[in-house]
Backbone as ProteinMPNN parsed JSONL, in Angstrom:
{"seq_chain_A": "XXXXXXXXXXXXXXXXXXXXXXXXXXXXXXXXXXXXXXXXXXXXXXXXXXXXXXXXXXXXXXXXXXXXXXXXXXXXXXXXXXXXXXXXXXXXXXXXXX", "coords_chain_A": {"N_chain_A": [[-22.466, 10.583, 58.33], [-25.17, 10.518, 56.851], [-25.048, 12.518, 55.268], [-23.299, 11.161, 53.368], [-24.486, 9.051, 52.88], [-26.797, 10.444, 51.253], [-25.494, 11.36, 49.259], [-24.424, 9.608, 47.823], [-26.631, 8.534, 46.899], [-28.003, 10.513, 45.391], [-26.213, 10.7, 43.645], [-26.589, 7.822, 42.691], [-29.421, 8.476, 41.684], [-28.802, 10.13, 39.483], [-27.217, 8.903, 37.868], [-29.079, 6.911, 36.994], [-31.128, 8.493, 35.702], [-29.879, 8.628, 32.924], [-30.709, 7.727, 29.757], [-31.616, 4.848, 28.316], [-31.712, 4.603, 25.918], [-29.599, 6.516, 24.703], [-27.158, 5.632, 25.935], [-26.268, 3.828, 24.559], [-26.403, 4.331, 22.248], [-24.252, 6.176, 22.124], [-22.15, 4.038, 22.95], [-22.133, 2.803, 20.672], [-21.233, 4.396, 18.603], [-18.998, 4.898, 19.858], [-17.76, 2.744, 19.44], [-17.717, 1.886, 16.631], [-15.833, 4.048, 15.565], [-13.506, 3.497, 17.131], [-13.59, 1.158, 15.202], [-13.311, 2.227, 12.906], [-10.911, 3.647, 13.491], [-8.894, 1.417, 13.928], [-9.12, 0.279, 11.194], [-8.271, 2.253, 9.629], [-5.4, 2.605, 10.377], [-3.073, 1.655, 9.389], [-2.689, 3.72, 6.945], [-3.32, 6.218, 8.792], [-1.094, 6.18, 10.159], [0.951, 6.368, 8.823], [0.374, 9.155, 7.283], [1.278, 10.402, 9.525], [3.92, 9.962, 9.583], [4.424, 11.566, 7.278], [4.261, 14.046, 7.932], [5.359, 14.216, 9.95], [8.16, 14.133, 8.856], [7.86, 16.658, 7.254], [7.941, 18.567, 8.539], [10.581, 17.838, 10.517], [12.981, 17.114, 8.762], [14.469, 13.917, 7.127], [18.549, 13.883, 7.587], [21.03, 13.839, 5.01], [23.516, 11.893, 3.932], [25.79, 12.45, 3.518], [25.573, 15.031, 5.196], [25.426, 13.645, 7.868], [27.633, 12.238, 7.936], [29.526, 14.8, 7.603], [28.752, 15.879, 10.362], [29.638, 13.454, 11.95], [32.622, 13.767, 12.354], [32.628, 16.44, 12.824], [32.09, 16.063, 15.274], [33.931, 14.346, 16.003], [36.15, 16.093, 15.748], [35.822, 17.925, 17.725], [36.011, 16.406, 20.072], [38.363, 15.629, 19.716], [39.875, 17.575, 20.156], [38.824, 18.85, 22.902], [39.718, 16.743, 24.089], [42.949, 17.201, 23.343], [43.223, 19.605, 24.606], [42.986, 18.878, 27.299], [45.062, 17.236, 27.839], [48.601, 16.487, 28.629], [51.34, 17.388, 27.708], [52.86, 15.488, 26.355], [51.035, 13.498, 25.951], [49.583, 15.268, 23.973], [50.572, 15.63, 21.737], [50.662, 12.96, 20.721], [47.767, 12.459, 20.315], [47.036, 14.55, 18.465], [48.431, 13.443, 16.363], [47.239, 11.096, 16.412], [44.396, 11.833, 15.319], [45.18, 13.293, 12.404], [45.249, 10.923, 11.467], [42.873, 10.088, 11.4]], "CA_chain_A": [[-22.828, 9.371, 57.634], [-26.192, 10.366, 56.473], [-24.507, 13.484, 54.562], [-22.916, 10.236, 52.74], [-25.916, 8.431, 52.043], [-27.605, 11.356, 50.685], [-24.761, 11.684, 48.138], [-24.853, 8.502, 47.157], [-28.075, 8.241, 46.405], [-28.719, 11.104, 44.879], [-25.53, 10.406, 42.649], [-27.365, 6.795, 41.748], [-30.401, 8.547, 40.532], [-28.299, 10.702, 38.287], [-27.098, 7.663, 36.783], [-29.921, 5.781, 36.437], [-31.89, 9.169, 34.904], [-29.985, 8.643, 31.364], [-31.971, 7.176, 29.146], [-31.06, 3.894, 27.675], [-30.584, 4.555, 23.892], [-28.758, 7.667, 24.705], [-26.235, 5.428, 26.534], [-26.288, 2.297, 23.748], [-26.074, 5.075, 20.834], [-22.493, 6.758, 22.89], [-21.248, 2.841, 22.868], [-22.012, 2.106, 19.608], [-20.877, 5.261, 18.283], [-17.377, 5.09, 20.218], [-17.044, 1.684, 19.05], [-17.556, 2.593, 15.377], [-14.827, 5.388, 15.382], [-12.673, 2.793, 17.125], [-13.465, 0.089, 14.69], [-12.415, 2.697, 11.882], [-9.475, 3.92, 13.529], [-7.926, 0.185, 13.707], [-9.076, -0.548, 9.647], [-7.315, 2.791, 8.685], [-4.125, 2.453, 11.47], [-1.552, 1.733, 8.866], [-2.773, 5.072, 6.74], [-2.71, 7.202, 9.908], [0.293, 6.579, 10.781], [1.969, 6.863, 7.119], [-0.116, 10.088, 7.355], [1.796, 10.711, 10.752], [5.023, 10.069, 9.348], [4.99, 12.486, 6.078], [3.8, 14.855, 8.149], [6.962, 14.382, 10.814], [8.932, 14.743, 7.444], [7.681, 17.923, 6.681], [8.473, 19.324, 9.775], [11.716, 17.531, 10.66], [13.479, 15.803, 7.316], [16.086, 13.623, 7.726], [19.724, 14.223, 6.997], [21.64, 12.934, 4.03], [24.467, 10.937, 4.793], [26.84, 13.552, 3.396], [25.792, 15.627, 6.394], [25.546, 12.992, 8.742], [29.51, 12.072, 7.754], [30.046, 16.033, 8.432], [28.348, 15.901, 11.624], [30.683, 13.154, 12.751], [33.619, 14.487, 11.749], [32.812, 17.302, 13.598], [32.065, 15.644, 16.804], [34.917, 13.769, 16.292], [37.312, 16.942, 15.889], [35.931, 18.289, 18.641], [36.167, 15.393, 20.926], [39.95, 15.424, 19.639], [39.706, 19.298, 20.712], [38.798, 18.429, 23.903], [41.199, 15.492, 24.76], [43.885, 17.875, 23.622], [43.027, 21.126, 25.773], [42.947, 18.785, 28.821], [45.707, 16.441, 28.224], [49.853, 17.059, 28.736], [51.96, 17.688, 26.26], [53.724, 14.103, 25.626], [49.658, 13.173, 25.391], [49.093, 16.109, 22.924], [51.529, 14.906, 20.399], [50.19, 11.742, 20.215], [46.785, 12.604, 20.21], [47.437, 15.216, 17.521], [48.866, 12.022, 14.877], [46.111, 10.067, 15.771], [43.228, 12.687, 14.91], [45.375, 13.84, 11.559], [45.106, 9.919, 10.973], [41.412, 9.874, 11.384]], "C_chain_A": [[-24.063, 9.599, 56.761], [-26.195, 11.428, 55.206], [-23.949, 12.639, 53.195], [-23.758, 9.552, 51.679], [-26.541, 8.838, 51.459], [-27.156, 11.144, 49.629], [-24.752, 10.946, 47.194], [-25.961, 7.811, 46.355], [-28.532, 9.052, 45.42], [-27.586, 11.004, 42.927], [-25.921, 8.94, 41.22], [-28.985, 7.301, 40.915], [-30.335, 9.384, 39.516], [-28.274, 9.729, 37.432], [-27.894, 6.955, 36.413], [-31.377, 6.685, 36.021], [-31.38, 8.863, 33.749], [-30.649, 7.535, 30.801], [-30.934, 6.099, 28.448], [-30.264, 3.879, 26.358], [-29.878, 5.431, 23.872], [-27.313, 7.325, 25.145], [-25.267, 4.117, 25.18], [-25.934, 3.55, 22.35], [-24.307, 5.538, 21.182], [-21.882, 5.656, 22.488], [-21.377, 2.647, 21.524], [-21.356, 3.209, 18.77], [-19.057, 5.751, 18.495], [-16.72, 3.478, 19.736], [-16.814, 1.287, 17.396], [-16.457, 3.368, 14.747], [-13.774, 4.036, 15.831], [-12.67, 1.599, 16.352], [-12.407, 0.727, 13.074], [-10.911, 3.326, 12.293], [-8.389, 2.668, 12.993], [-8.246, -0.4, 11.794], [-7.795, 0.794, 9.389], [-6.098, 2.994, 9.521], [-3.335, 2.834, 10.284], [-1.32, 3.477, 7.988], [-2.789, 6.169, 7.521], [-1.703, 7.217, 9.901], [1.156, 6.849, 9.524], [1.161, 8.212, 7.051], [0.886, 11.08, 8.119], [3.212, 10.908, 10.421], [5.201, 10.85, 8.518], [4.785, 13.832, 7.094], [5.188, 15.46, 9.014], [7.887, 14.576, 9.864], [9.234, 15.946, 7.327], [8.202, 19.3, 7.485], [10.114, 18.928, 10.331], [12.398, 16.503, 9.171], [14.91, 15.151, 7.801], [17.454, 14.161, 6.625], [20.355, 13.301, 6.404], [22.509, 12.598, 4.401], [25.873, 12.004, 4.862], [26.749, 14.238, 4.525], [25.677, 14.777, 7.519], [27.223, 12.781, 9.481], [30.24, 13.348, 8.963], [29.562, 16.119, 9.569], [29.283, 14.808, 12.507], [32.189, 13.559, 12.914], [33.878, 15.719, 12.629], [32.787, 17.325, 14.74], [33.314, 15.331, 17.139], [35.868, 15.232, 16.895], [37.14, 17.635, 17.459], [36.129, 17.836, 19.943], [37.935, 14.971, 21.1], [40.658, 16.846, 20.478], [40.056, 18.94, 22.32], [39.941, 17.177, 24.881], [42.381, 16.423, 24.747], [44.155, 18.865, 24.358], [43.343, 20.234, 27.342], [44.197, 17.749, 29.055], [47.319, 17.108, 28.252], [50.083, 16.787, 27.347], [52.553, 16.721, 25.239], [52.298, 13.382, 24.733], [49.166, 13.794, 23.567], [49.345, 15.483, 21.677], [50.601, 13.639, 19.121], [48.819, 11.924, 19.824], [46.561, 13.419, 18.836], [47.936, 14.071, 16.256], [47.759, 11.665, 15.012], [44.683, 10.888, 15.04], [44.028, 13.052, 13.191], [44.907, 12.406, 10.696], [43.664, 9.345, 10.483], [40.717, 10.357, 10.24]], "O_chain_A": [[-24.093, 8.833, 55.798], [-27.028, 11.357, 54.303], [-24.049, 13.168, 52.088], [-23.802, 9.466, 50.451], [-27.222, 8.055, 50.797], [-27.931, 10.749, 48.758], [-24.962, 11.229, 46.014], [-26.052, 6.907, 45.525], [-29.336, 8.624, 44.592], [-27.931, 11.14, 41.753], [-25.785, 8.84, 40.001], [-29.529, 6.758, 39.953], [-31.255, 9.58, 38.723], [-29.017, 9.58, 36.462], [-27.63, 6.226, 35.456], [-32.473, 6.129, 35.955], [-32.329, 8.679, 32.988], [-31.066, 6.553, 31.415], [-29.778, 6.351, 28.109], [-29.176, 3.528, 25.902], [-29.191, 5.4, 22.851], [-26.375, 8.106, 24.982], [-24.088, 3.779, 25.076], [-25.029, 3.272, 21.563], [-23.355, 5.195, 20.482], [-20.995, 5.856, 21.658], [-20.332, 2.138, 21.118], [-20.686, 2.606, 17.932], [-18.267, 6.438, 17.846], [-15.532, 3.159, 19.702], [-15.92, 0.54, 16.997], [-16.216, 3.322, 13.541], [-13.207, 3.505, 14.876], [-11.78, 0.812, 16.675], [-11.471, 0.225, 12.452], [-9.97, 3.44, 11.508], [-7.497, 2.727, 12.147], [-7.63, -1.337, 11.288], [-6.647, 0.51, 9.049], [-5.642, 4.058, 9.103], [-2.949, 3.984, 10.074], [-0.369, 4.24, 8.162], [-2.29, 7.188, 7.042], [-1.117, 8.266, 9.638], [2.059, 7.686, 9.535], [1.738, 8.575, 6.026], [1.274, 12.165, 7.686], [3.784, 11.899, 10.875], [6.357, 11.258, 8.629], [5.458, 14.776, 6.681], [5.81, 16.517, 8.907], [8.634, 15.493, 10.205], [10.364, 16.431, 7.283], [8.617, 20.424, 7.206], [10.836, 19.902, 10.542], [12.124, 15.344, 8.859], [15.89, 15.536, 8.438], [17.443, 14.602, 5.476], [20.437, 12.153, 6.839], [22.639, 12.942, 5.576], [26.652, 12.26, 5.781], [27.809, 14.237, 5.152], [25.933, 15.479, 8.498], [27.762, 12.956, 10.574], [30.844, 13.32, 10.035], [30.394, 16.84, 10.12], [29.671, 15.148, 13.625], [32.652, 13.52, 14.054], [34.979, 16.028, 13.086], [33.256, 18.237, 15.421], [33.888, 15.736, 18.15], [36.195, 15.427, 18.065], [38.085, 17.833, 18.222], [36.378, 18.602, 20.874], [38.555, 14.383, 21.986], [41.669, 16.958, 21.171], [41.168, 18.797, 22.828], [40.575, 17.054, 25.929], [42.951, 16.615, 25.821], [45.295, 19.047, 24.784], [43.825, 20.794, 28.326], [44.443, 17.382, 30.204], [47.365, 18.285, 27.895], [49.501, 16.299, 26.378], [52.735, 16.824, 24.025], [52.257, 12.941, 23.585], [48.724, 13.245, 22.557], [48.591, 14.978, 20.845], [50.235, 13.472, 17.957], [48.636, 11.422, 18.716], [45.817, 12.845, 18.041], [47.475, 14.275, 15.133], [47.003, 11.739, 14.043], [44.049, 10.275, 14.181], [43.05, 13.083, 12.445], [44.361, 12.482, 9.595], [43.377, 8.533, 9.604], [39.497, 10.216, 10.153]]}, "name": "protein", "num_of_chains": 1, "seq": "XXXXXXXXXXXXXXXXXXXXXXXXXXXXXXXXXXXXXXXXXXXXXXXXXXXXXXXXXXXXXXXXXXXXXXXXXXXXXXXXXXXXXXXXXXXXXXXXXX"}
């Protein structure tokens, strides 16, 4: 218990060595940075987004199309490898239809 009390104590006169304006300059200083983060928000993040651009761009629709297209076929792929043969048929019209 007294191993406790020591700790405690000696932990409160850490804290209550910093010096006042050293603690009032930190707050005013972190509340500054956060006052300019929230004015320039919307420019960050339009910052944030060209940047995700640059690195990932999106895809034009033309390849979007071909990307379904290709899911599709292969999703037709798949149905046909696993289904019978009366299935196949049919499955086979409807994908030529697609």
């Amino acid at each position: 218990m007294s191993t406790l009390l020591s700790l405690v104590h000696s932990v409160q006169a850490a804290a209550f060595d910093v010096p006042l304006l050293a603690v009032l300059r930190a707050l005013l200083l972190t509340s500054f940075i956060g006052a300019l983060v929230l004015l320039f928000k919307p420019l960050l993040s339009g910052i944030g987004r060209a940047l995700l651009l640059m690195v990932k761009p999106h895809l034009s629709r033309e390849e979007l199309r071909a990307r379904g297209q290709m899911r599709d076929a292969q999703l037709f792929a798949r149905m046909i490898n696993g289904a019978d043969a009366s299935h196949a048929a049919e499955l086979r019209a409807m994908s030529a239809r697609a």
